[in-house]
C-alpha positions as CSV (number, residue, x, y, z in Angstrom):
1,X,-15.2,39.8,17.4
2,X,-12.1,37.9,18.1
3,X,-9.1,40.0,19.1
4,X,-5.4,39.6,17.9
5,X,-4.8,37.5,21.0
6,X,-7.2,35.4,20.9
7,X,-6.9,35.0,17.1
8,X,-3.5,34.1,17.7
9,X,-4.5,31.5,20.6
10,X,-7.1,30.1,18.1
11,X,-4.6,29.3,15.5
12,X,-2.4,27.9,17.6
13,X,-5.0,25.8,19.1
14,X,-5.8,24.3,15.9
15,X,-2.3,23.6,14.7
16,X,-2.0,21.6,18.1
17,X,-5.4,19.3,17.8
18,X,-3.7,18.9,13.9
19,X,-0.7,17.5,15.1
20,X,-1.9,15.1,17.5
21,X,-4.9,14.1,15.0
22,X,-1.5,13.5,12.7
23,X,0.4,11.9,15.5
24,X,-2.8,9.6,16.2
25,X,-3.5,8.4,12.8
26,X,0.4,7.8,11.7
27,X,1.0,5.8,15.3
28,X,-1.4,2.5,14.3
29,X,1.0,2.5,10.4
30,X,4.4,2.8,12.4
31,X,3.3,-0.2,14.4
32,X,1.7,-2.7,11.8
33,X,5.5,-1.5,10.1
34,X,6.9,-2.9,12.9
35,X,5.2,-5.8,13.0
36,X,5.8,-7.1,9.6
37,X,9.4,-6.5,9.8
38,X,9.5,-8.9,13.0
39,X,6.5,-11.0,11.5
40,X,8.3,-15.0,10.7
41,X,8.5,-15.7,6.9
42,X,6.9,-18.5,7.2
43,X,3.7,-17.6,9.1
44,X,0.1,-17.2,7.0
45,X,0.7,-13.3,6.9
46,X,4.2,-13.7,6.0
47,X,3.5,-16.2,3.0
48,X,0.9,-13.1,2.0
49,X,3.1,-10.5,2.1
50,X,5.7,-12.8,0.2
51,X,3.3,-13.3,-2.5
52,X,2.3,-9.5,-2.7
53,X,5.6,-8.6,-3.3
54,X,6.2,-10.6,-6.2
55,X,3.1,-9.9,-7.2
56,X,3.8,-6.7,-7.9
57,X,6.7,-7.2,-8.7
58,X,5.6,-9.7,-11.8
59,X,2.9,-7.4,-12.7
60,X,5.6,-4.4,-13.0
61,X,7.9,-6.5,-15.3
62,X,4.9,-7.8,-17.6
63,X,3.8,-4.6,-18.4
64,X,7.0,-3.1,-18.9
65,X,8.1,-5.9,-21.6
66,X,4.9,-5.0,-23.2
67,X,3.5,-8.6,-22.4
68,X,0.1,-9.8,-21.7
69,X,-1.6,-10.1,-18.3
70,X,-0.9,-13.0,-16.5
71,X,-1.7,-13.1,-13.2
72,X,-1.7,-16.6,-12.3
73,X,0.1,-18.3,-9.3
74,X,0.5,-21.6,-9.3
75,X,-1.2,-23.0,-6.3
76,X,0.6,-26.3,-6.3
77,X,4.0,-24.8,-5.8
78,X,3.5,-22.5,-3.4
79,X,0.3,-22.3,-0.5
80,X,-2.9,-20.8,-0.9
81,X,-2.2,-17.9,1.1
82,X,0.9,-17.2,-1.1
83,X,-1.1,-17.4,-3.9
84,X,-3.7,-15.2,-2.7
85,X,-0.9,-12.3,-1.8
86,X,0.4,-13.0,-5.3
87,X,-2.9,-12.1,-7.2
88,X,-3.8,-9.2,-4.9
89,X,-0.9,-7.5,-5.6
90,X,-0.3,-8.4,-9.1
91,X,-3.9,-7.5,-9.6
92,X,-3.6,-4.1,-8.2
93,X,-0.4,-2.6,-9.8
94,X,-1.9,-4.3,-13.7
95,X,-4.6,-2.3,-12.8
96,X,-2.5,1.1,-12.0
97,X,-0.3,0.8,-14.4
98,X,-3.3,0.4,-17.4
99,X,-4.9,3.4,-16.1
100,X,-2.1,5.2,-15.9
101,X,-1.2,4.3,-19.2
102,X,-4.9,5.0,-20.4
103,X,-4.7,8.5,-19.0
104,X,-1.6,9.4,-20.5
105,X,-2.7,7.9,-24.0
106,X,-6.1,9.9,-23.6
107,X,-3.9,13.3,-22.6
């Protein structure tokens, strides 16, 4: 049986391995946050992330004017890699905000 000390070195122990397993997994995010901040507009992930954000963004004000889905991007005025960032993200927030308007309707 564990004594007070050593129940106290224990605990501390474990708070120390939590914070560095913290520290470790938030270090990779702060970098790829970094990264995109410095990454050029006009580079493939750039054009993605352009197209994600107004993805969402669309998706956000369709739903909110009570409008119908429509998630297109036209490929022809913007690249395919803008268009790709566009669906993905408008595709994902539709989808949240349905469900989260389906759980709220089914409460």
């Amino acid at each position: 049986m564990l004594g007070l000390k050593h129940l106290g070195l224990a605990i501390m122990l474990q708070s120390i391995v939590m914070a560095l397993g913290t520290l470790i997994v938030l270090t990779p995010i702060k970098a790829s946050a970094q990264q995109q901040q410095q990454e050029n507009q006009n580079s493939t992930i750039g054009t993605y992330a352009q197209g994600y954000e107004k993805g969402k963004l669309n998706a956000q004000n369709t739903f909110n004017s009570g409008s119908n889905y429509n998630g297109t991007c036209v490929p022809y005025a913007y690249s395919t890699t803008y268009c790709v960032g566009y669906s993905t993200g408008y595709n994902l927030i539709w989808a949240k905000l349905k469900v989260s308007n389906w759980w709220m309707k089914s409460k």
